[in-house]
Every structure is written in C-alpha cells, then in structure tokens.
N, C-alpha and C positions, 0 to 999 in steps of 0.2 A: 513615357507617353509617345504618339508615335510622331516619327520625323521624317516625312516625304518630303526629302526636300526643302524642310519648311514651311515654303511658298508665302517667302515675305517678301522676294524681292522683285522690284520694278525700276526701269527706269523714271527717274526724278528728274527734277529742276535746280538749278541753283539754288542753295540757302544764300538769302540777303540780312546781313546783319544789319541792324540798326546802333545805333550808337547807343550806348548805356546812358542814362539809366532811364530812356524809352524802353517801351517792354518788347520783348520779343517776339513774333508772333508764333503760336503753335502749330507746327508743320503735320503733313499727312505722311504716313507709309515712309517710302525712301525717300523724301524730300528731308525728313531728317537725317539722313544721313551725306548728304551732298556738302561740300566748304568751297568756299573762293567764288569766282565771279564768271566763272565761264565753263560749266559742267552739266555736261547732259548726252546722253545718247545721241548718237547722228544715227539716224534709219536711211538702210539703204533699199529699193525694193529688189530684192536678188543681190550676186553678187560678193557675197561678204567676205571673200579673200585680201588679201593685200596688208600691207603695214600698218602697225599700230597707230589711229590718229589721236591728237589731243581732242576732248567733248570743245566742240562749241554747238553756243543754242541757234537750233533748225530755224532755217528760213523756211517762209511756207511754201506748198508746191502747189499750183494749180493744177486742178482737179481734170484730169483728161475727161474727153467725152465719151459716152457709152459706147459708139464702135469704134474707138482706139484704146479698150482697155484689151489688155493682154489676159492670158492665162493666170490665172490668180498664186503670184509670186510667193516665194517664204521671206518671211519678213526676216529681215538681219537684227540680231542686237546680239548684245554681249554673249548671250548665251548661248546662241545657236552658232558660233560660232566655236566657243568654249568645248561644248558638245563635240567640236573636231579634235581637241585634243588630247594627249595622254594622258593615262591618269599620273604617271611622273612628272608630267611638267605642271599637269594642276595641282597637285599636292607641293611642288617646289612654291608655288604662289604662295602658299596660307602658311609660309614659315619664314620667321624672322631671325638672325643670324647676327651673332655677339661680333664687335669688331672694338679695338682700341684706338680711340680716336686719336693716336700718337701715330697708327698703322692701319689706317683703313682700309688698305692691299689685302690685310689677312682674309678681308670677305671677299675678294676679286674672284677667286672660282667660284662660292656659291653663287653670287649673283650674276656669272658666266651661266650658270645652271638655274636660271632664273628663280633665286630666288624671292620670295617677296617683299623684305622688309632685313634694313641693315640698324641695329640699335646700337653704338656708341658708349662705349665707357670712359671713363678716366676723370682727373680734376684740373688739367691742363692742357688745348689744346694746345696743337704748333700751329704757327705761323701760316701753314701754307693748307691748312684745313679743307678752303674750298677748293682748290685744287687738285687735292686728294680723293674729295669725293665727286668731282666733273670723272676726274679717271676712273672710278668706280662705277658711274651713272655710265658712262661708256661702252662697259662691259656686257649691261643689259640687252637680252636677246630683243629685236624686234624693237627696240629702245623702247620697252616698257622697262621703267629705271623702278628702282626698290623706293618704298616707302626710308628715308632716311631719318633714325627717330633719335632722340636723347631725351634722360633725364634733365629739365631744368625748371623744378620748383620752387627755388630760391633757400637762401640761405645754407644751411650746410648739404644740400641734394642739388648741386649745380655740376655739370660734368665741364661747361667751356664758359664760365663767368669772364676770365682772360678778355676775349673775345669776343660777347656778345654783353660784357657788364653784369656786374652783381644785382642781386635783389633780395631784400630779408624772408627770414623764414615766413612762409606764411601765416604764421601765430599773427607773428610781429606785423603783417601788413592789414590782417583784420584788425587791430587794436589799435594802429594807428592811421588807415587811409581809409579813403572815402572807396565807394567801388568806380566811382567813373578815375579816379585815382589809378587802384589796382590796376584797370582795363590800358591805360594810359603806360603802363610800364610795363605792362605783359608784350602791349601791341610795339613798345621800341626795342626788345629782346626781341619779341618774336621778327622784326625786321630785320635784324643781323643773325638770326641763325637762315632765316631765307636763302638772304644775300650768300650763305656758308651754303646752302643747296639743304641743308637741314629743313624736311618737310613736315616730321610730325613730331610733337614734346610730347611726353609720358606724364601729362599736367595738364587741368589742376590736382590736387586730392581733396576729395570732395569728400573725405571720410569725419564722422562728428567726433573729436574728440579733446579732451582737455590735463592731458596726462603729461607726463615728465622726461618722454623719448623725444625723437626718436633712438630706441636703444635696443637691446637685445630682448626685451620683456614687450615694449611697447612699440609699435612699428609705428606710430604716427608722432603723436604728442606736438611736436612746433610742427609740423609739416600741417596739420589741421589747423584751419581758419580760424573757426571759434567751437565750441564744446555748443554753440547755440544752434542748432540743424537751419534755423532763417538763416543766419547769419553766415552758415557757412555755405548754403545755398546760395545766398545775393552774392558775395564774394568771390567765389569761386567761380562762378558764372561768369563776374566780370573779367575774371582773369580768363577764360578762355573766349570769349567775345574780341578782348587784347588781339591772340594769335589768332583767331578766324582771321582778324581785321589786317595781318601782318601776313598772310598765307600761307599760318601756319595749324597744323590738323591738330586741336587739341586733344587727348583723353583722358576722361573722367575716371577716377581711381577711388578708393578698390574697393567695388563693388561686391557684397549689396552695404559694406560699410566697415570699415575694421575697427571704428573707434573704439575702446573698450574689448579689445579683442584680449583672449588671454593669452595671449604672447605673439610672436613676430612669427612670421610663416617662412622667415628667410635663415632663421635659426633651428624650426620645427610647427610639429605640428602643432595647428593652432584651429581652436576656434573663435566666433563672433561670437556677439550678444545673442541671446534667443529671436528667435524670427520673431517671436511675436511684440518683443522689445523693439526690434529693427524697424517692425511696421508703423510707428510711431515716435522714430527717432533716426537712426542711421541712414533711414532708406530716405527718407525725404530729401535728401541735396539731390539725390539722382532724380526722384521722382520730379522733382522741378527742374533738372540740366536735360531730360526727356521732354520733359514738353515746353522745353525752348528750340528744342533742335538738335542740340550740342552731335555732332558723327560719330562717335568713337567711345568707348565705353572697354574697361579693362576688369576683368574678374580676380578675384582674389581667391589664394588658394588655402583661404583658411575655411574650413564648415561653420554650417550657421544651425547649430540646435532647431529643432520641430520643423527643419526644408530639406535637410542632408547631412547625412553622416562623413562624407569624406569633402573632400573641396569644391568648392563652389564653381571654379575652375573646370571643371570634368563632370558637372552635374547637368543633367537635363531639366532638374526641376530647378535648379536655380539661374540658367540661361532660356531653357523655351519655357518653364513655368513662368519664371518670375520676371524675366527681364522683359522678355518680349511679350509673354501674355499678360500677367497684371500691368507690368508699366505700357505695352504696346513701343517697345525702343523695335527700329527697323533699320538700322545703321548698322558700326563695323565693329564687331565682338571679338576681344581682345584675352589672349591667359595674360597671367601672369607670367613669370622665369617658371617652367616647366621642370628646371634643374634645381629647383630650391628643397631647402629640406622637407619640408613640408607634402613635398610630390612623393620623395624620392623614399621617406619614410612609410608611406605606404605602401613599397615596393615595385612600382612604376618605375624605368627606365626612361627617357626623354622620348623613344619614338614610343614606347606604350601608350605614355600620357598623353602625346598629339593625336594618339588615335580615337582613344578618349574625350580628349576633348573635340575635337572635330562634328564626332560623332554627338555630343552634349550641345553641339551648334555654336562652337566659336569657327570663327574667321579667320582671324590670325594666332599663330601659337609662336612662345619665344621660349626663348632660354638662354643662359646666361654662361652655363660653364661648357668646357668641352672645343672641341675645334669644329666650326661651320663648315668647311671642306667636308671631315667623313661623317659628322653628326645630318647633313643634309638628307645624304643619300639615304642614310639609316632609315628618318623618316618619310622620304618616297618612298621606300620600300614598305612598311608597314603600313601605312595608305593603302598602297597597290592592293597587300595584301589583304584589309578589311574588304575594300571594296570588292575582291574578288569573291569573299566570304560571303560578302551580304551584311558584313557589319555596319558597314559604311555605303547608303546609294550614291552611284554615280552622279545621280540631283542632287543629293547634300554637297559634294567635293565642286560641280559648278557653282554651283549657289555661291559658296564661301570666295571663290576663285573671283567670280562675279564681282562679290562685296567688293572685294579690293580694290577690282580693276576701276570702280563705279567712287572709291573712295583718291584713286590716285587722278582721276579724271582722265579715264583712257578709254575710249572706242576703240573696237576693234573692226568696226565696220567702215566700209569709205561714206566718204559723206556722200548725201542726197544728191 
C-alpha cells in the first residue's frame, strides 16, 4: 500500500498516567505515543537552528496586533528542522546497537555517530553501570543521548536483576498478583533502572500464551501472563503503567502475538496463529495496550498466515495495515533482533532488512549480533541508498527520525 510518509505524525502532549486500576483514558494520534511528564514540542516562529532542547509544555504567547505581525514565518518543529539533515545521520537515529552491559564503551563510536538507541545484554551488571552509561550519554552528538533499553521481564529474561532486584516470570505474577500489585513492582524496577540512566525495558510481553517455554520451540510460555487474552491484557498493562509511572518507556511485545507460534524466531523461521485466529485472540492485549496509550510497540519476526508470508517485522501489511490502520497505534514502531534467524533465513543481511523494514514503517530497527561500529555504517549506507532509489522517501526516514526524537522528548527547536 502506498507510504508517503505515512503522515501519522504530530506533535502531542504528555500521556498522564493514572494510577491502576483507574482506567486509562484513550489518547488521539501522537498523544499516544508521548511517556513522562514533561514532553511536547516547543514552537519557535523562525529560527530553528541551535542545540538540542528537552520538550517542556509551551507557555502561551500573546497574540501580537495586526500591524506588528511580520511576514508570515515557517513554523519550526521537529521536522523541519530534521529536513536539514543527512540522510546518514537520519538513518543513524532509527538504529539501535547491541552493547554488553559489562562494556557499554563497545557502543561509544556508534552513538559518537548518533546513533539512536543502545540495547544492553548480559545477566550481571557491574557495579558502576550508571556511570558507564553517563559516559556513553556523553558521547551523543548535540546531546541527543540514545534511547538506553534492556530486557527486563522478570524471571529468567532479567539482564541486571543484581541491581535493580528480581521479579517472577510473568506466568507467575499473573497467577499470583493482583494488577495494582504487578504495577507496584514494575514501577520500583523501573526506578532503579532510571536511576542506572536505563530509559526504555523491551517489556511487558503481551503475547497470549500458555505453553511450556520459554524454549527453543516456544518463545513465550512463562514470559506470557496468562493463555487468557483479558487477563493478559489487564496485567500486562499494569506492568507497563509501573515503568510509565518510574520514567521508564515501556514496549509491548511481540506483536501482532507469538503465542502459539510454531517455533521461536530466534532459532528460525517461524510463524503465528492464523490472522484470523489472532483477530480474536492474540491481537487483543495490543488491541487494549493501543487504546490505553501504551508508546512503543515491537513487531515480531515471525509471519502471521492470511496477513504475510514473510515477517511481520518487514511487512507493510502488518505495520501500516494492521498496526496502524485497524488498531490506529501512532507511537514508536519497533523490529525485532533483525540478526535473528528468522531474518537472516530468508536471506536478508541486517542492513537489507533495515531497509525493509524502514520502508514497512518501523521506527526503530535493532539487532543483536555483529559489532555496532561497522554494522552501523553498513546500514546508513543502505538507507542512503534506498532513499536515493526511491525505495525509501525522504518523508518516511524524517518521520521515523521524528518518532524517536518525539519519544526520547527532545525539541530540536529553541523554545518560544
């Protein structure tokens, strides 16, 4: 279908969480995609050069009188500003870069090369964690710092439990906590991985299922809340409500559902349940984490029978069909590991598949194996070159660039 662009995206307002298990209200457009308490566009009339600012919400301007109005100015926002730049450094934005939470240095040239987004491995951090990653936020051109993300859904998919405290698999939390519970422990993790400079968890998993992984066959099993779609819907909700409430950016996984998938996408290719299965079972936790607000949303690289033949990940029909046009999501669209077998089985290379998916309308793309230094440039280059082609518009690569900067709360205009 066709992708000008998009054109989903706007400046938004703060999402204001409310405390569980008050309901959430359902937000408009990019108001769903907004987290924390102080993010919004600053407009400037003219002008929009100078250093990166944090969003705060505009005060009002009084309305000059009709013979002191000027020449009718261009408005500043993210994009026209974005508009000024390469297509190398916008493409460096929409890619996330594997780093070993033992050695967060390894990412220090990509995010010298702005990259956008640093994701975290290992099952032990060290000691001096936040400090490692201040030195890395450093590095950030213009001090727009990377998205800092880890796995930490509890139980055995915890990267820095050491540090920010255990928490049971999610099986285990649906079966034995209440949800203002869940929200309750998500939101005191989520304050210590803050406090770490750790911005965004790759959590909750919102996928429905009630199997015996996670394992090589089944990718979910205890990591899903309940096999009951409410169930894992209310819960998983409250777990990300937790880290809204701790400031930290939750993502919803993996989307449009893996539960029941026939095998693991990190082993091979896989697919889901039938779409038409999914429309009445798997899709519902998104379809209710969508019109609560939730920002962030991660696709899954397994195919979903009667939507797409290859991954979901790299599909057009199942990120601008389905995610954004049936559900109406306008927040920050996330791959999966692009290096997983599942990509690479269909003969995709890691800058192929960014291009791919970019081009399907994800935001941010990651990957897990390989080194961030020379895999970066790779995919700037491949970028560059869609976009020279006409694979890729110039408006889709701001747009995506946009997302981020609109999800990390960063203006690039001076204030009012």
């Amino acid at each position: 279908m066709p992708h000008p662009g998009r054109g989903r995206r706007r400046p938004s307002l703060p999402l204001r969480w409310r405390r569980y298990p008050q309901p959430v209200p359902a937000l408009r457009g990019r108001d769903r995609a907004i987290v924390g308490a102080a993010l919004a566009l600053s407009v400037a009339l003219g002008g929009c050069t100078g250093p990166a600012q944090r969003a705060t919400p505009g005060s009002a301007i009084p309305a000059p009188s009709m013979s002191s109005l000027p020449p009718t100015p261009t408005q500043c926002s993210n994009q026209t500003v974005l508009a000024g730049w390469s297509t190398a450094r916008l493409a460096a934005q929409l890619v996330v870069v594997p780093a070993p939470e033992a050695d967060v240095a390894a990412a220090a040239a990509a995010v010298a090369q702005g990259a956008g987004g640093v994701v975290l491995f290992g099952s032990a951090a060290p000691a001096d964690l936040g400090s490692q990653i201040r030195a890395l936020d450093a590095r950030a051109p213009e001090s727009i710092h990377p998205l800092v993300m880890t796995d930490e859904e509890g139980g055995g998919v915890q990267r820095m439990a050491n540090l920010v405290g255990s928490m049971p698999w999610a099986r285990q939390m649906g079966s034995t906590m209440s949800p203002p519970t869940i929200q309750r422990l998500a939101e005191a993790v989520g304050q210590r991985l803050r406090a770490l400079g750790v911005t965004m968890d790759l959590a909750p998993v919102l996928d429905v299922d009630g199997g015996n992984g996670p394992n090589t066959r089944d990718p979910d099993g205890a990591r899903s809340f309940s096999a009951d779609p409410a169930q894992a819907a209310r819960d998983g909700i409250a777990f990300a409500a937790g880290l809204l409430a701790a400031g930290v950016i939750p993502v919803v996984k993996h989307f449009p559902g893996l539960g029941g998938a026939s095998g693991n996408t990190d082993y091979g290719p896989a697919a889901t349940r039938p779409y038409s299965s999914l429309l009445s079972t798997g899709l519902l936790p998104f379809e209710q984490a969508v019109a609560a607000g939730l920002p962030a949303v991660l696709v899954s690289n397994a195919s979903v029978p009667g939507l797409t033949a290859g991954p979901a990940s790299l599909s057009p029909a199942a990120i601008q069909g389905l995610l954004e046009g049936r559900l109406q999501f306008h927040g920050l669209v996330m791959t999966d590991s692009l290096s997983a077998p599942a990509i690479t089985a269909v003969g995709l290379t890691v800058p192929q598949a960014a291009v791919r998916a970019v081009a399907a309308g994800a935001d941010l793309v990651m990957f897990s194996s390989g080194q961030p230094g020379p895999v970066l440039p790779e995919i700037e280059a491949a970028l560059a070159r869609a976009e020279a082609t006409g694979e890729i518009s110039s408006a889709r690569l701001i747009d995506a660039a946009d997302q981020v900067l609109v999800a990390k709360g960063v203006s690039l205009c001076r204030p009012g």
